[in-house]
C-alpha positions as a Markdown table, in Angstrom:
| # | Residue | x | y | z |
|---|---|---|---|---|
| 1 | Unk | 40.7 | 4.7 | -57.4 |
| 2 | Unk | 37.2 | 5.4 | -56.7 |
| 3 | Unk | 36.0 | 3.0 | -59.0 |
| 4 | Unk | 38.4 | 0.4 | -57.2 |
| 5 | Unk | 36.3 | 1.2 | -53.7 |
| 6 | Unk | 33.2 | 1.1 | -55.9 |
| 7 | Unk | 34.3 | -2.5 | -56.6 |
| 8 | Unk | 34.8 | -3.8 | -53.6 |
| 9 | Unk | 31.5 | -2.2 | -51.9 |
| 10 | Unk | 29.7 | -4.3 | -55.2 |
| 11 | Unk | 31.6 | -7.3 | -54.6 |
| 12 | Unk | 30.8 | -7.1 | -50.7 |
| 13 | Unk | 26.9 | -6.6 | -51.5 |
| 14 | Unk | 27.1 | -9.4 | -53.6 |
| 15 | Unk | 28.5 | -12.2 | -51.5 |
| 16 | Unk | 26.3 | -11.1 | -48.9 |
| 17 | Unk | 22.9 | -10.4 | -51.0 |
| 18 | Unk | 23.6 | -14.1 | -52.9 |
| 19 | Unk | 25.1 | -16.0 | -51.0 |
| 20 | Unk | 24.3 | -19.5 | -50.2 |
| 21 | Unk | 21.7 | -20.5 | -47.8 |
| 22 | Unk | 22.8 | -24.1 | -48.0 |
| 23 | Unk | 24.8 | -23.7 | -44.8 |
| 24 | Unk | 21.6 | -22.8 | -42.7 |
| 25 | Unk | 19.0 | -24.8 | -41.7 |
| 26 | Unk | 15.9 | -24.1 | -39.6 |
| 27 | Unk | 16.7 | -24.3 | -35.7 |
| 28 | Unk | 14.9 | -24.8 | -32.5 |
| 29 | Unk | 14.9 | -22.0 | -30.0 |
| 30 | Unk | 13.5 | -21.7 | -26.6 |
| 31 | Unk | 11.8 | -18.3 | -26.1 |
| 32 | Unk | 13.1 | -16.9 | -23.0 |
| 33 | Unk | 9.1 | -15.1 | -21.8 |
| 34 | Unk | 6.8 | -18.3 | -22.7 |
| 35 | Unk | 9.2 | -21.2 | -22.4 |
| 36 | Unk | 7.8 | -22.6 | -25.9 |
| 37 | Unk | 10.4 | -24.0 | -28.9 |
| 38 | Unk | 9.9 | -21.4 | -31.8 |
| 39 | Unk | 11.7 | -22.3 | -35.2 |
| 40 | Unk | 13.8 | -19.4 | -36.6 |
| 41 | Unk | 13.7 | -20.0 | -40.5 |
| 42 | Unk | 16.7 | -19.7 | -43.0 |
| 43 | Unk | 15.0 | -17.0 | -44.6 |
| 44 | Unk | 14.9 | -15.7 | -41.4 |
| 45 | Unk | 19.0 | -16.2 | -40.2 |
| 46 | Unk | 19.3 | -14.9 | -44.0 |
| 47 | Unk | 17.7 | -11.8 | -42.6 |
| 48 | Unk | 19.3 | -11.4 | -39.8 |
| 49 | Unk | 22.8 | -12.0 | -41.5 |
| 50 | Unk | 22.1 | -9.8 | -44.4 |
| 51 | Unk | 21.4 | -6.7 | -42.1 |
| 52 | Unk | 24.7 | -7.6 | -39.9 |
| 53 | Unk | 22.5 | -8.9 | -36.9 |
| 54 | Unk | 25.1 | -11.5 | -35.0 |
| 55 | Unk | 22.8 | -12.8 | -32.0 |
| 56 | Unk | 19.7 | -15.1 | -32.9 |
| 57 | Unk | 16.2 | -13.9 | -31.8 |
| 58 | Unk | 15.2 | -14.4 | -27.8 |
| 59 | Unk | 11.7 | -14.1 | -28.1 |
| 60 | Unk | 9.0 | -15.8 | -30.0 |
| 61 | Unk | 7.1 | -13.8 | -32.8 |
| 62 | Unk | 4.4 | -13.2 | -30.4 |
| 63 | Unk | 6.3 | -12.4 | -27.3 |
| 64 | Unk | 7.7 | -10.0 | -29.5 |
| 65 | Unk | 5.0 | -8.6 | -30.7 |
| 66 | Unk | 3.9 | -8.3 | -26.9 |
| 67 | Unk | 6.9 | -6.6 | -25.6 |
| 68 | Unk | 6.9 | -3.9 | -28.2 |
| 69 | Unk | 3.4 | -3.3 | -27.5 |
| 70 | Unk | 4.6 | -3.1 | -23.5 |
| 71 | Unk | 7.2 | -0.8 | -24.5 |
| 72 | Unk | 5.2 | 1.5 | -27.1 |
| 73 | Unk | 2.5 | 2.2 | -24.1 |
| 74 | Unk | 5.3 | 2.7 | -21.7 |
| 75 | Unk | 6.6 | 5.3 | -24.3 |
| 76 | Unk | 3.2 | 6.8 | -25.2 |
| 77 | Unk | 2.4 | 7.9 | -21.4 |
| 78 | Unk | 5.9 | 9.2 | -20.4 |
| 79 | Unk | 5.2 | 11.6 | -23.4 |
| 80 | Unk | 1.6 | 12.1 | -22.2 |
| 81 | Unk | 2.7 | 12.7 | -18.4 |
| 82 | Unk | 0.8 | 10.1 | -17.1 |
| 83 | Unk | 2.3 | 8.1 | -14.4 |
| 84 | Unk | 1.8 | 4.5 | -15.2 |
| 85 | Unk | 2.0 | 1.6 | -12.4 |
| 86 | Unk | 3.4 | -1.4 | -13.3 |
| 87 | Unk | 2.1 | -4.5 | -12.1 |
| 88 | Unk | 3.9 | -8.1 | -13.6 |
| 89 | Unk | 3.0 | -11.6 | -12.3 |
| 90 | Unk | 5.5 | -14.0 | -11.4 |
| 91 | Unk | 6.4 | -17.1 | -9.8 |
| 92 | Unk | 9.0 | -15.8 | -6.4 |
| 93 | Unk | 12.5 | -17.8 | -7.1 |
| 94 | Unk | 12.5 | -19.3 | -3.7 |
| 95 | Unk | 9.2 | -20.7 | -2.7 |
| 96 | Unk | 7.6 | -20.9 | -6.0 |
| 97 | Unk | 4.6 | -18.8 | -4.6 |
| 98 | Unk | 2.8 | -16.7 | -7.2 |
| 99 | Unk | 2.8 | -13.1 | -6.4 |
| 100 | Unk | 3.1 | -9.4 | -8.4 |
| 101 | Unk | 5.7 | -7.0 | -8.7 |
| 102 | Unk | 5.4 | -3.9 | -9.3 |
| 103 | Unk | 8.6 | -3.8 | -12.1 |
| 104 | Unk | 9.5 | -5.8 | -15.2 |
| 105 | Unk | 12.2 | -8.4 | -14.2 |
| 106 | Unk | 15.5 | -9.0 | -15.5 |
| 107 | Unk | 16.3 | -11.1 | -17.7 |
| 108 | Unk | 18.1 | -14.6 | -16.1 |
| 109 | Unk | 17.6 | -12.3 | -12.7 |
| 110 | Unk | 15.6 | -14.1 | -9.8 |
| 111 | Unk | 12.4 | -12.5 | -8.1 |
| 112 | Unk | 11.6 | -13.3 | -4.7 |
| 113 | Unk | 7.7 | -12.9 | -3.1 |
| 114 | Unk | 8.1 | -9.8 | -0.2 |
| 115 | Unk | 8.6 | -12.4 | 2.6 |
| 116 | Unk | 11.3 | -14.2 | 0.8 |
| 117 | Unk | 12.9 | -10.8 | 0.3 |
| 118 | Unk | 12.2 | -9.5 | 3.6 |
| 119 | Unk | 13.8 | -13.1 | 4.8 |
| 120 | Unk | 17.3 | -12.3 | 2.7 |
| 121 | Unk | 17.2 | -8.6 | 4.0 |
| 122 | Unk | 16.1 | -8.7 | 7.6 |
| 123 | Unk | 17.1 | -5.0 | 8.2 |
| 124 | Unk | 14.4 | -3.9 | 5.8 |
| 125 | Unk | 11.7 | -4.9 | 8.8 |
| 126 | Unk | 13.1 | -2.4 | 11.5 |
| 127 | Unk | 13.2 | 0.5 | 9.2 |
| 128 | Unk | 17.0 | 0.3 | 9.3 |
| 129 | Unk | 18.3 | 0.8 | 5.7 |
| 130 | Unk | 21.8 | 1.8 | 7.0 |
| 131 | Unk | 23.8 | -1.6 | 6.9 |
């Protein structure tokens, strides 16, 4: 019986390892930080197939590349107990105004200047927080 399992596992590596590329073909995407096309390769979608990835990539290879860097500092001076302020430039949803933050936004979430978000949430500017 164990050689029947052993079998299978074989036969499963094997249709995934050699498999065809013919049904992929190099494709277009938009990267979601810069805006610019990026091509994600067939050897690329073989990659991500082979190791059971199911979502293509979001980011270009340098956006990438950015964002781990982003995330690696982040990481470095929580373990060094340094307090790190976070400052990100962006464009407010609302009046198109550019202005700073002082967090990383969302993805597909809109960020609004402080008087566009003091306009949506008036009872911010009495001191009231209590709704």
């Amino acid at each position: 019986m164990k050689t029947q399992v052993d079998t299978e596992n074989l036969k499963e590596f094997n249709e995934k390892t050699f498999a065809d590329q013919a049904d992929f073909k190099d494709k277009n995407i938009l990267c979601i930080d810069c805006g610019q096309d990026f091509v994600w390769s067939v050897g690329e979608q073989a990659f991500f197939r082979d190791k059971g990835l199911t979502n293509p990539p979001k980011r270009c290879k340098d956006c990438k590349h950015a964002k781990n860097e982003r995330i690696a500092s982040i990481a470095a001076a929580q373990a060094a107990g340094v307090k790190q302020r976070i400052e990100v430039a962006v464009h407010c949803a609302k009046c198109q105004s550019y202005t700073t933050v002082p967090f990383y936004p969302s993805q597909g979430r809109p960020v609004l200047c402080r008087s566009c978000y003091l306009e949506k949430h008036p009872t911010l500017i009495n001191g009231n927080f209590n709704k």
